[in-house]
C-alpha positions as a Markdown table, in Angstrom:
| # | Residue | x | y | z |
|---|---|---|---|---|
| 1 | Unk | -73.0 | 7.5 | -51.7 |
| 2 | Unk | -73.5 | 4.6 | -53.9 |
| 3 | Unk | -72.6 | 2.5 | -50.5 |
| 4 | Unk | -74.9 | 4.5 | -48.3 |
| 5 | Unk | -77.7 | 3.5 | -51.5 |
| 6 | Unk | -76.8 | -0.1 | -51.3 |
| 7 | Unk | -77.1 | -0.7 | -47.7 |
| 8 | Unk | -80.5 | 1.3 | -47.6 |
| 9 | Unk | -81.6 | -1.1 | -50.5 |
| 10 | Unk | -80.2 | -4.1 | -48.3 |
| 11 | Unk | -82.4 | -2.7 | -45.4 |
| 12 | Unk | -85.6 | -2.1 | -47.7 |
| 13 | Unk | -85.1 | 1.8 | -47.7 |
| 14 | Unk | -86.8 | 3.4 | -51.1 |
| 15 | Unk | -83.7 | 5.1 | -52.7 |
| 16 | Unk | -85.3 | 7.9 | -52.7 |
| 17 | Unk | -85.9 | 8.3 | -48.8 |
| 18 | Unk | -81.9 | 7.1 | -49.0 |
| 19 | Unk | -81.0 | 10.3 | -51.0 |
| 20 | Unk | -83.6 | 12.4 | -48.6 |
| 21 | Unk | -81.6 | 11.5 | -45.7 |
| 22 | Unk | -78.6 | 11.2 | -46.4 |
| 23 | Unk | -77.0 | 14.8 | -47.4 |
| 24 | Unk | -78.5 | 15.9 | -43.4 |
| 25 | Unk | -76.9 | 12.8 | -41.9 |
| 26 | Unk | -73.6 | 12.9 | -43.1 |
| 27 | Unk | -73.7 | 16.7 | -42.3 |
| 28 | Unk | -74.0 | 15.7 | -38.9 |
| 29 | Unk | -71.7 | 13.1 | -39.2 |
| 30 | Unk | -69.1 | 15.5 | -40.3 |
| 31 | Unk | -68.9 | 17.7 | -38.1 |
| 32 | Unk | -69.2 | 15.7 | -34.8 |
| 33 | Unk | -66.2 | 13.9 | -36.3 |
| 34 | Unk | -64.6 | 17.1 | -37.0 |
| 35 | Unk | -65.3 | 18.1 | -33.2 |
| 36 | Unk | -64.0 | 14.7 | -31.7 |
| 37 | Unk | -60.4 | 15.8 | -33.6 |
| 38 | Unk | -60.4 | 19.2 | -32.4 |
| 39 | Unk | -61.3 | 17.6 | -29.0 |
| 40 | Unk | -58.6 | 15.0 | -29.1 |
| 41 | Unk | -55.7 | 17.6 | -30.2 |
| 42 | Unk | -56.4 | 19.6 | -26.8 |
């Protein structure tokens, strides 16, 4: 998280719109990962 923060910051995101969107992206993240591995092992 404290990357995800930093990088917004670098970009001129408002931490707080960076804590906003984060938790929802990296949900998304997650699981498309998580379906590229189950994808991947047959």
């Amino acid at each position: 998280m404290g990357a995800a923060l930093a990088l917004g910051r670098a970009l001129g995101v408002p931490a707080l719109a960076m804590a906003e969107f984060l938790p929802p992206i990296e949900a998304v993240m997650v699981r498309k990962i998580n379906e590229q591995m189950a994808a991947e092992r047959g």
